[in-house]
C-alpha positions as CSV (number, residue, x, y, z in Angstrom):
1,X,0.0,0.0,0.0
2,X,2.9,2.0,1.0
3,X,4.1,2.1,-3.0
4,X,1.0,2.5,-4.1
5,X,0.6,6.3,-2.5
6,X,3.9,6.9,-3.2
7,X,3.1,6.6,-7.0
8,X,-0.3,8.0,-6.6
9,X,1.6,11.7,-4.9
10,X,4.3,11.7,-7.3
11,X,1.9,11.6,-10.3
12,X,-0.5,14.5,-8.8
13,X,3.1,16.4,-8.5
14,X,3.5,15.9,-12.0
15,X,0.0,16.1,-13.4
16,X,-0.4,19.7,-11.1
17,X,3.0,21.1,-12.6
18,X,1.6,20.3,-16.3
19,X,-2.0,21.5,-16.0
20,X,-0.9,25.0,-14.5
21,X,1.0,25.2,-17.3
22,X,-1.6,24.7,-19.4
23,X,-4.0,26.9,-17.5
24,X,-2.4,30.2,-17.5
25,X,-2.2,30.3,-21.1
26,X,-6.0,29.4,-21.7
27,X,-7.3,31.9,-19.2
28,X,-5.6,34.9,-21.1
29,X,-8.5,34.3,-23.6
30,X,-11.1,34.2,-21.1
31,X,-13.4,37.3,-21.0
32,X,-13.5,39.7,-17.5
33,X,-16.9,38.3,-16.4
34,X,-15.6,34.5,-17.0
35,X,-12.5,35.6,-14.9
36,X,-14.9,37.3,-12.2
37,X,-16.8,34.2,-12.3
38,X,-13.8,32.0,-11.8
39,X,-12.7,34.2,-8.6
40,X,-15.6,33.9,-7.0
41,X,-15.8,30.6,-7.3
42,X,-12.9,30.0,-5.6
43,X,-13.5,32.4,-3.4
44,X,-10.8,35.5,-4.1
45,X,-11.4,38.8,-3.9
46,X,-10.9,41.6,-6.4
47,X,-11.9,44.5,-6.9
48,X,-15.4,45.8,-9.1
49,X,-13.4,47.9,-11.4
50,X,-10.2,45.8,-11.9
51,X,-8.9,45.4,-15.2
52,X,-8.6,42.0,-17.1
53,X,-4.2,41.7,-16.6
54,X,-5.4,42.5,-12.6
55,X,-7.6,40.0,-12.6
56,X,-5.4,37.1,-14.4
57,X,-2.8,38.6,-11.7
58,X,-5.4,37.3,-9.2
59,X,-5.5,34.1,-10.8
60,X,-2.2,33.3,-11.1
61,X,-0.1,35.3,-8.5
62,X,3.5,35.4,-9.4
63,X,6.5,33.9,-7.5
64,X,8.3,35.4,-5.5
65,X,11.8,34.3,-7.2
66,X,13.2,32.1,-10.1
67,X,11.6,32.1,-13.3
68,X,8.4,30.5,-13.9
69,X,9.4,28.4,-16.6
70,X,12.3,26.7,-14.6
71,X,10.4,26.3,-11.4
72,X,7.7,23.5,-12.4
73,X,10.3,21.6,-15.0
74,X,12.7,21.0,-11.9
75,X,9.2,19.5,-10.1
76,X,8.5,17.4,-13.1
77,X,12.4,16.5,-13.5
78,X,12.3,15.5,-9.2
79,X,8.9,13.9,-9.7
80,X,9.8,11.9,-12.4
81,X,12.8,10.3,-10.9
82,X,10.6,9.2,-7.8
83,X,8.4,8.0,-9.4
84,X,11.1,5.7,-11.5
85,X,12.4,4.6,-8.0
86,X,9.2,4.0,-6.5
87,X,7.7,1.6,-10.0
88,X,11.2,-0.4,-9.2
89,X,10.3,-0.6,-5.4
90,X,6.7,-2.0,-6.6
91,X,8.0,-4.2,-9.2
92,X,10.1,-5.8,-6.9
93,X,7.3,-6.3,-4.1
94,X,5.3,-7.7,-6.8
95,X,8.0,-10.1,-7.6
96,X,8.1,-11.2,-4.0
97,X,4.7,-11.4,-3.3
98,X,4.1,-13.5,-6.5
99,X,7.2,-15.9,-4.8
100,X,5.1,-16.1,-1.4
101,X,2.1,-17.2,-3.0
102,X,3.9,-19.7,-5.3
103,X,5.5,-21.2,-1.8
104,X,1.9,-20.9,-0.4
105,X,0.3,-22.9,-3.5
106,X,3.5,-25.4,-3.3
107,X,2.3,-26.1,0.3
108,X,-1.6,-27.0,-0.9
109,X,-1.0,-28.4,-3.4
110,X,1.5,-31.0,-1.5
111,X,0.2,-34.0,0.5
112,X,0.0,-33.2,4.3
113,X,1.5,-35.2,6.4
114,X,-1.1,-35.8,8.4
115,X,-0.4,-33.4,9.0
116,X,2.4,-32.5,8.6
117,X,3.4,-29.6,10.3
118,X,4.7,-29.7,7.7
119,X,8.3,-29.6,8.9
120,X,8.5,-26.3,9.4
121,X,5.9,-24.2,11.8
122,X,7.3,-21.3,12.9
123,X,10.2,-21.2,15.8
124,X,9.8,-17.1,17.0
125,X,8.8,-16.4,20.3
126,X,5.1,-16.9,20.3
127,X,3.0,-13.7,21.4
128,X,0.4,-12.9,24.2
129,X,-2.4,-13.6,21.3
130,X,-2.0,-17.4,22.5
131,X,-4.0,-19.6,19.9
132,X,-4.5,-17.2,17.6
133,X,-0.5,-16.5,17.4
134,X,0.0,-20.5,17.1
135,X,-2.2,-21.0,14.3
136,X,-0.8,-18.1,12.2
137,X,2.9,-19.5,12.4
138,X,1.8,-23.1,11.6
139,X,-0.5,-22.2,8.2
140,X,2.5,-19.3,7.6
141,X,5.5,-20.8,4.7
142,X,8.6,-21.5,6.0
143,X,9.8,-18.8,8.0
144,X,13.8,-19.8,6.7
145,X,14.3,-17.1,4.3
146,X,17.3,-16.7,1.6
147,X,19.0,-13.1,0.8
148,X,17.7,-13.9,-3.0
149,X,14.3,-13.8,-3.4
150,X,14.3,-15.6,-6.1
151,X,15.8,-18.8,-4.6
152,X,12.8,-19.2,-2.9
153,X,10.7,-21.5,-4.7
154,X,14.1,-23.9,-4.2
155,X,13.8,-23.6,-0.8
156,X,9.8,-24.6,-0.4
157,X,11.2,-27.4,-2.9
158,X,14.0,-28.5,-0.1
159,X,11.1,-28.7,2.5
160,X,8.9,-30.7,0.4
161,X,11.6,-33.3,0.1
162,X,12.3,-32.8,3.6
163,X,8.8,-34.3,4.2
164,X,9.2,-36.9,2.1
165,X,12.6,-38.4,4.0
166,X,10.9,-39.2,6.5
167,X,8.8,-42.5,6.9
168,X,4.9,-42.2,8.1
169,X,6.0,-43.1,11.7
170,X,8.1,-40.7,12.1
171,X,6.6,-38.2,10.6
172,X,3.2,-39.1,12.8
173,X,5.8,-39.1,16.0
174,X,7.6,-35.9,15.3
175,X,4.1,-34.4,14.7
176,X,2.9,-35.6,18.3
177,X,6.1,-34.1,20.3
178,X,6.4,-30.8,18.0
179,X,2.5,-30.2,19.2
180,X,3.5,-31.0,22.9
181,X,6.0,-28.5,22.5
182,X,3.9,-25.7,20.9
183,X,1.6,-26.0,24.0
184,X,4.3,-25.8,26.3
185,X,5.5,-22.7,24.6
186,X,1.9,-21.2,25.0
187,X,2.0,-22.0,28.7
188,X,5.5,-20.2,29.1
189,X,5.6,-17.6,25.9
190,X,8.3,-15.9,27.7
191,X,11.3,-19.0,27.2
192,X,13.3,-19.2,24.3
193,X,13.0,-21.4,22.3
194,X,16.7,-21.6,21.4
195,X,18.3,-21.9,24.7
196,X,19.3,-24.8,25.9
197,X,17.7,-24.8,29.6
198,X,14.1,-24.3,27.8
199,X,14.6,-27.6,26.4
200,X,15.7,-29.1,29.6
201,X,12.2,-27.5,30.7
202,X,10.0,-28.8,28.4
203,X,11.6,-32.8,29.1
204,X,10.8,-32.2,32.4
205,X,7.3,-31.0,31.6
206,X,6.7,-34.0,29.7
207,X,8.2,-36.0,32.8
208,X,6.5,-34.6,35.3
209,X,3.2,-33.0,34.2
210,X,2.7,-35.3,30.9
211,X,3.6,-38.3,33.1
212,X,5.1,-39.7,29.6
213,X,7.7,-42.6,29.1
214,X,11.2,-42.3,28.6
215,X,11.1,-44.4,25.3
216,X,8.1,-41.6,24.5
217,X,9.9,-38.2,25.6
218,X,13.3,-39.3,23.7
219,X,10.6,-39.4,19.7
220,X,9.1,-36.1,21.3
221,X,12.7,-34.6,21.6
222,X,13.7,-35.8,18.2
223,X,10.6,-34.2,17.0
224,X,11.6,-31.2,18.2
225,X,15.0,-31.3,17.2
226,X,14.0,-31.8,13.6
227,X,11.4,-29.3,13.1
228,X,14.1,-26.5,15.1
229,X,16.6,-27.7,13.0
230,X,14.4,-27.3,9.9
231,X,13.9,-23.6,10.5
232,X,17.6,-22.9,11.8
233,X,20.1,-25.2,9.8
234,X,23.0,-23.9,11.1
235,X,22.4,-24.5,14.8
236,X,23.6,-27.1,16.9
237,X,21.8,-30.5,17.5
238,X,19.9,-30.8,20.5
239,X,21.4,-33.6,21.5
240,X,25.0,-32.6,21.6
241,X,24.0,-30.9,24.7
242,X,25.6,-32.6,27.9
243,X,23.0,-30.8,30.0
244,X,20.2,-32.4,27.6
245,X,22.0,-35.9,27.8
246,X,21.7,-36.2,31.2
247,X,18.1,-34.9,31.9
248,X,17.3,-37.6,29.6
249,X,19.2,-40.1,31.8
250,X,17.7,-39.0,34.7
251,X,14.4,-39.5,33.3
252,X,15.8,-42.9,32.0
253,X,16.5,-43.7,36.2
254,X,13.1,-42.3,37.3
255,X,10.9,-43.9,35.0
256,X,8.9,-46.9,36.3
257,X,7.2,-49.5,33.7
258,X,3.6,-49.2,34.6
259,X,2.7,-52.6,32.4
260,X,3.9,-55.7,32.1
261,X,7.1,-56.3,29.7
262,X,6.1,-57.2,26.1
263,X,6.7,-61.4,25.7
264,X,7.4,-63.3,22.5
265,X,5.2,-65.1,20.9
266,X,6.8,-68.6,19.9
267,X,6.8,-72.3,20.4
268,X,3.5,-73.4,22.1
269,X,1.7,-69.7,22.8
270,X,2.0,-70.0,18.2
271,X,0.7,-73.3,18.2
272,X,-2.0,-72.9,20.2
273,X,-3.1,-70.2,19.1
274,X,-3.1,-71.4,15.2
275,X,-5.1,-74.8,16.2
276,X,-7.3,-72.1,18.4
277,X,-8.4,-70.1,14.8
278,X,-8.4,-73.8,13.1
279,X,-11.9,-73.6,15.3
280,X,-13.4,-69.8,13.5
281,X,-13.8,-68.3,16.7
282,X,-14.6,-65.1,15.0
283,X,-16.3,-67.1,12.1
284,X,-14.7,-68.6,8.8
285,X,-13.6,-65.8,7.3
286,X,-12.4,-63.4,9.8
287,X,-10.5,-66.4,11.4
288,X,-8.9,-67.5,7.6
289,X,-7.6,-63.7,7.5
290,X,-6.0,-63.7,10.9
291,X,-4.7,-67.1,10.4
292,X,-2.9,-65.8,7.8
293,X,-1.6,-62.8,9.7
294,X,-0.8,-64.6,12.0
295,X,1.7,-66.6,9.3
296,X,2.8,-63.8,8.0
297,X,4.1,-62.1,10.6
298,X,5.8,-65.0,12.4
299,X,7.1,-67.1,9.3
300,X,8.2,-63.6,7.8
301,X,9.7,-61.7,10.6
302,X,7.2,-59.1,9.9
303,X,6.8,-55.5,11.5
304,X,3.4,-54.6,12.6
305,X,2.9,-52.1,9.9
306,X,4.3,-54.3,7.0
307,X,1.3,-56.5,7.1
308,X,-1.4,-54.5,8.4
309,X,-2.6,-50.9,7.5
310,X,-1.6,-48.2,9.8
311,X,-3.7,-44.8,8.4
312,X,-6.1,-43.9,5.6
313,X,-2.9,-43.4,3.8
314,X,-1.3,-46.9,4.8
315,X,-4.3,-49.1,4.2
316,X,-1.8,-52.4,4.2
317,X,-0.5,-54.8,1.8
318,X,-2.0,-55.5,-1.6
319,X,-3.1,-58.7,-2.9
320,X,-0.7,-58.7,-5.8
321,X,2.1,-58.1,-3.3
322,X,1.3,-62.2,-2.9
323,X,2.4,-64.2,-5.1
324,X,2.7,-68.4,-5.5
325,X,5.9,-70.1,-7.3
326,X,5.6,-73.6,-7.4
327,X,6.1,-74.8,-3.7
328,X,6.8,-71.5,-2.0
329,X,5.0,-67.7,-1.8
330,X,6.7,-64.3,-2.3
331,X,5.9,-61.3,-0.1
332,X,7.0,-58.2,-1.8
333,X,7.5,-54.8,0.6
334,X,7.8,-51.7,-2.3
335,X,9.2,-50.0,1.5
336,X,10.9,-51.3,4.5
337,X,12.2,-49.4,8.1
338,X,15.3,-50.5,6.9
339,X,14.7,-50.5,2.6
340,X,12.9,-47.2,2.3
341,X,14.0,-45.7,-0.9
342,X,14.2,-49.7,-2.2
343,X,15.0,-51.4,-3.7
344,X,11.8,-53.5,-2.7
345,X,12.0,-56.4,0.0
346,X,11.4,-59.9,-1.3
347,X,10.6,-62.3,1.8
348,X,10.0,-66.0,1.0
349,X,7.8,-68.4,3.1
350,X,9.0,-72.5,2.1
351,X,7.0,-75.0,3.0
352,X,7.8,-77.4,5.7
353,X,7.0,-80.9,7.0
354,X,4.8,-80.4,10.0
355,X,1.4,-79.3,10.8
356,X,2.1,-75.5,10.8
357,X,3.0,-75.2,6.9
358,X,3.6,-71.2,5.9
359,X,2.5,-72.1,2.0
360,X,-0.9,-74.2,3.1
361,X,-2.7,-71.4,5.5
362,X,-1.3,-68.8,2.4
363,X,-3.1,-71.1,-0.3
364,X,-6.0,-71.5,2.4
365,X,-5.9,-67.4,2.6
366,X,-5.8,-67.5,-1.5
367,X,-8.8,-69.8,-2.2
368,X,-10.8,-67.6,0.4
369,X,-10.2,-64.2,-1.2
370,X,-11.1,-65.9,-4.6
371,X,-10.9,-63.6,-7.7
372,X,-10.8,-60.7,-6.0
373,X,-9.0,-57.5,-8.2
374,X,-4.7,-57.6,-7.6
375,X,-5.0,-54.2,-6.1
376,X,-7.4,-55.0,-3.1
377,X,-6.3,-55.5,0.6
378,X,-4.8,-58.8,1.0
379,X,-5.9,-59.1,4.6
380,X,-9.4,-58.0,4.6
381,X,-11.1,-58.0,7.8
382,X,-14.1,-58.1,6.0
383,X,-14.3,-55.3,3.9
384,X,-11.4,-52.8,5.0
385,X,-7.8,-53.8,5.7
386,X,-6.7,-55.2,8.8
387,X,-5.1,-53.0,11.6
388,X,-2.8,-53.9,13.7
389,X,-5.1,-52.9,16.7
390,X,-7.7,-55.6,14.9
391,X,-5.0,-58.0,14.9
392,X,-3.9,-57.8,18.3
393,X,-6.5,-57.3,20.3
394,X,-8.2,-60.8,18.8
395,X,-4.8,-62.4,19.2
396,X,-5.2,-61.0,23.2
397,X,-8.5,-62.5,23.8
398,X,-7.2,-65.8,22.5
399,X,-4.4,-65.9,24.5
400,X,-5.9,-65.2,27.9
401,X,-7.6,-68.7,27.5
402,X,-4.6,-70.4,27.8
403,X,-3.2,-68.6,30.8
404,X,-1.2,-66.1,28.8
405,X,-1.4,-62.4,30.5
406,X,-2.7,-60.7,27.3
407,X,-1.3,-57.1,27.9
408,X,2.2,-58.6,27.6
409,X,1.2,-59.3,23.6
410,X,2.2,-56.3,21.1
411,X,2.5,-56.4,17.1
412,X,5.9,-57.1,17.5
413,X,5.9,-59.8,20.2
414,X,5.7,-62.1,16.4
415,X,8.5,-60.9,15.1
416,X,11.0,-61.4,18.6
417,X,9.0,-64.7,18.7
418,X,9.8,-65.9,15.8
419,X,13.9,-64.8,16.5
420,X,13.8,-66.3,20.0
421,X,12.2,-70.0,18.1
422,X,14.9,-69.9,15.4
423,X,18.0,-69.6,18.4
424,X,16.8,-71.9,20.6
425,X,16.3,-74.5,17.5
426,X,20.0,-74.1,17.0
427,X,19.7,-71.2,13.8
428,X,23.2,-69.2,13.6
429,X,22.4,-65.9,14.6
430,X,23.6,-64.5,10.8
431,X,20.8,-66.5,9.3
432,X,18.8,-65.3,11.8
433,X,19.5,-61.4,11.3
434,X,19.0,-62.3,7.6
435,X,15.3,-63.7,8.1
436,X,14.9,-60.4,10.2
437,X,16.1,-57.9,8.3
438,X,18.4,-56.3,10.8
439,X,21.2,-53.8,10.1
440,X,22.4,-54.1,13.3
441,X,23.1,-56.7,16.0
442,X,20.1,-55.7,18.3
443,X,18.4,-59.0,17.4
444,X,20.3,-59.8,20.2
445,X,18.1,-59.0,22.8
446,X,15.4,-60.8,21.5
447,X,17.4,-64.1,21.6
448,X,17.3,-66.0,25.1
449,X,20.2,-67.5,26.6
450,X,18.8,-70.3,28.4
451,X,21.0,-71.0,31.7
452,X,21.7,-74.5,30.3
453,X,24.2,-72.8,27.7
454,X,25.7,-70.5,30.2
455,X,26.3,-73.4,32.4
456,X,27.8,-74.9,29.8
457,X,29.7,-71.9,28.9
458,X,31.5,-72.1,32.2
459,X,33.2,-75.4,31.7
460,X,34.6,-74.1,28.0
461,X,36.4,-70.8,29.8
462,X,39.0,-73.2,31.2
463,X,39.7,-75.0,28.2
């Protein structure tokens, strides 16, 4: 708006100094009365009896000094050159404005991660308007800003992929602690955000007040981290911070597991509860489809959300991620935790020579689903995919009739199952990480180490 009056003065400057110009050359033609007339109107007075050069005298008083030909072509001369500055200040506004709302369009147009703030509300110091100040930095663009204009469609670019680097999970868990921290910044919208001991604050809010777990606060502080990072590259990680460190360890030390601890599911819990779904408890199709969950997961080392759907935009494996070769099937993951710019994950379920065949229940789950299109959920439960809440809180309920305590069952107590059943049947821990997938040697702690093997460990130290 500013430009705009700027324009708007320096063109009445201009368009004044030309028409007076013009005008005292056109009244020398008016008639006395005309003149009179024109006096009056604008409210000047003259005398009855003045002659026609007295009254055009009236009309156009002299100046003082300078000539009156040099005197307006300076103003025009001035005027012009403001205005030329002032069309480059608006051109240029214009060009940054048009760059905004291409960054603003950019940010519709791409998917939100559910929400996603996106990576990048803003980190200022929030104001006194509370809610109101909240909700205008998260719907505002990026607040990181480049010296050249121009560079910043690039930039909204570098968010976008941003956003896209990270899985759903995380995204979903970095979304969860950057909104805990937004309310705890409304609650104290005096801290700043950048120093160190408002951090050390806000994990002892979630500690204390939140009542979270340390496993919990640790995703909320990476959250943080990321977003803060986002918006200020070049500042130091969060978690270099001693001071941060040890908070977090004495969190670590104060935190007391309210449930029990999650237990594998192997051996004779698996067994039993296959011959249990042999029976439909939950009727002959929802029992086929969980049957065949149940396979999957165990047989295939499988992560909660690589056989079930997570969101409305994870709605689970596809049928045509199934296929049959001969004697064995091929589960295809397009993604993986640790695959997740591919290539895609090919895990293969042989048969074997007992009652608890992989490839029979997956045939079983085939002939059930029938000729149903490629693209459709391949664990229906009926009519939308299975989630992994579906899955385990029927797996629960069968597993409190055989004595098991149910809240020790999670979606991944199949997958640590199925490691701790391959070590104690004598599998080398390499082929076991293979099955698994692991990049690291944390399977580990999912393998027992039954005290006849450490006993028998003792008598092989002194050899």
């Amino acid at each position: 708006m500013s430009h705009v009056s700027d324009i708007e003065d320096a063109l009445s400057i201009v368009e004044s100094a030309v028409s007076e110009r013009a005008s005292r050359s056109s009244y020398r033609t008016w008639t006395i009365p005309k003149m009179i007339a024109e006096l009056d109107k604008r409210g000047i007075r003259h005398s009855a009896t003045a002659r026609k050069a007295e009254l055009y005298h009236l009309l156009f008083p002299e100046p003082s000094t300078g000539s009156t030909e040099q005197i307006p072509m300076s103003t025009i001369q001035l005027s012009l050159t403001q205005l030329h500055a002032t069309i480059n200040n608006l051109s240029s506004s214009i060009c940054d404005m048009n760059t905004r709302l291409q960054a603003v369009e950019s940010r519709d147009a791409s998917p939100a991660a559910p929400s996603s703030p996106a990576p990048g509300p803003s980190t200022s110091q929030p104001s006194s308007s509370g809610h109101a100040s909240s909700r205008q930095n998260r719907d505002s663009t990026p607040g990181l800003r480049l010296s050249d204009p121009g560079l910043d469609r690039h930039l909204v670019m570098a968010h976008t992929l941003i956003r896209k680097s990270l899985s759903e999970n995380s995204t979903r868990n970095y979304q969860s602690g950057w909104k805990a921290f937004e309310v705890f910044r409304h609650l104290h919208p005096r801290g700043n955000v950048s120093e160190t001991a408002f951090i050390m604050a806000f994990l002892a809010y979630c500690h204390k007040d939140l009542h979270l777990s340390f496993s919990t606060i640790r995703s909320y502080l990476s959250g943080v981290q990321h977003h803060l990072m986002i918006r200020q590259p070049d500042s130091n990680p969060i978690f270099s911070s001693h001071a941060i460190k040890a908070t977090l360890r004495g969190i670590q030390k104060c935190s007391h597991k309210s449930g029990p601890a999650r237990q594998p599911v192997s051996g004779d819990l698996f067994r039993k509860l296959s011959s249990s779904l042999d029976g439909s408890p939950f009727g002959p199709f929802r029992s086929c489809i969980l049957k065949a969950a149940l396979y999957l997961s165990f047989y295939g080392f499988l992560r909660p959300g690589e056989f079930t759907g997570t969101s409305p935009h994870n709605s689970g494996p596809a049928l045509n991620q199934l296929t049959r070769s001969r004697e064995r099937f091929t589960f295809t993951l397009p993604v993986s935790k640790t695959s997740q710019i591919g290539p895609p994950v090919h895990i293969e379920y042989f048969p074997t020579s007992n009652s608890w065949c992989p490839v029979a229940v997956l045939n079983g789950l085939l002939a059930t689903l029938g000729n149903r299109a490629p693209a459709s959920p391949l664990l229906p439960f009926p009519s939308r995919p299975l989630t992994s809440s579906q899955f385990v809180k029927h797996i629960r309920s069968l597993a409190s009739g055989f004595g098991f305590n149910p809240q020790a069952i999670t979606g991944h107590s199949f997958r640590i199952g199925a490691a701790s059943a391959a070590s104690k049947h004598g599998v080398p821990a390499h082929i076991i990480r293979k099955m698994g997938r692991w990049k690291s040697s944390c399977f580990s702690r999912y393998i027992p180490h039954p005290k006849a093997e450490i006993s028998a460990a003792f008598s092989d130290l002194v050899l």
